[in-house]
N, C-alpha and C positions, 0 to 999 in steps of 0.2 A: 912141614909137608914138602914146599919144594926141593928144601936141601937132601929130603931124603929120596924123591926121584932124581936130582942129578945125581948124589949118590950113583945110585941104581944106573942111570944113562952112562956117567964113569966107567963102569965095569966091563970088563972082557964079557967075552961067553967060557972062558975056560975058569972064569972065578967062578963057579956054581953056588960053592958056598955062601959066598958074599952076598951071593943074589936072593939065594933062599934066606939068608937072616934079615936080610933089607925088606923082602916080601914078607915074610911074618913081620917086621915090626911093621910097615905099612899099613897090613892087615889089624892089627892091634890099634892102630893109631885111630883107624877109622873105625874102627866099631866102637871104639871110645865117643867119637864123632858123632854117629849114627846115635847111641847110648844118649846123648846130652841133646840134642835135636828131639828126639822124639821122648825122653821122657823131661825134657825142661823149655826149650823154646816153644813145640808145637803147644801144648796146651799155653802156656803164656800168650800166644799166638791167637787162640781161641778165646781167652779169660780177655784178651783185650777187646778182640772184636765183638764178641757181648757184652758190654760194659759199654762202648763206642756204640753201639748199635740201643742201647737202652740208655742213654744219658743225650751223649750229645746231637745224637741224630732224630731223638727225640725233642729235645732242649727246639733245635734249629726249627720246626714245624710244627711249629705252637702248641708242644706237650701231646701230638698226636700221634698213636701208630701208624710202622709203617704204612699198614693195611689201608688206614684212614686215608693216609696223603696218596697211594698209589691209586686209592677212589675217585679223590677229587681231581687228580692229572688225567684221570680216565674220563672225565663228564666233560675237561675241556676242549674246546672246538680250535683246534688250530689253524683250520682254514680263514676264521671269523679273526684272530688274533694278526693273520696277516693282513687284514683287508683295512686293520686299525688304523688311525691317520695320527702320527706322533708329531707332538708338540716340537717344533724347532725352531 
C-alpha cells in the first residue's frame, strides 16, 4: 500500500495515465481490503467477543450473568466502602 502511494506521490501531473492506473489499482487493492475486513475479521470480531462475553467473563463472576453481577454492583453502597477501616 505504501509503495503504491509513493508511487503515485512520484508522479508528474502531466503522467495522467500513470496516475489513473496507480488510482484503479489503489482502488482494487482496498476493496479487496474492505472485502476481508468485513466479510472475515469483523464477524471473527463478533464470534470472539460472544464467546469472551459467555465463558470467561462469565467463568470470572462466579458463573453469573452479566445482568446478575451488574445487580449486585448496583446494591452496593460506596460511600459505606470508603468509610471502611483497612487492616494495615
Amino acid at each position: 500500500m505504501k509503495g503504491m502511494l509513493r508511487k503515485l506521490d512520484e508522479t508528474t501531473e502531466r503522467a495522467e495515465v500513470t496516475r489513473t492506473e496507480g488510482l484503479e489499482k489503489l482502488k482494487q487493492e482496498l476493496t479487496v481490503h474492505e472485502a476481508i475486513e468485513e466479510e472475515i475479521l469483523y464477524p471473527a470480531l463478533i464470534e470472539f467477543a460472544r464467546h469472551y462475553n459467555e465463558t470467561w467473563l462469565v467463568a470470572r463472576h462466579a458463573y453469573r450473568t452479566p445482568a446478575q453481577v451488574r445487580a449486585d454492583q448496583s446494591r452496593v453502597d460506596y460511600k459505606e466502602m470508603t468509610e471502611l477501616k483497612l487492616a494495615a
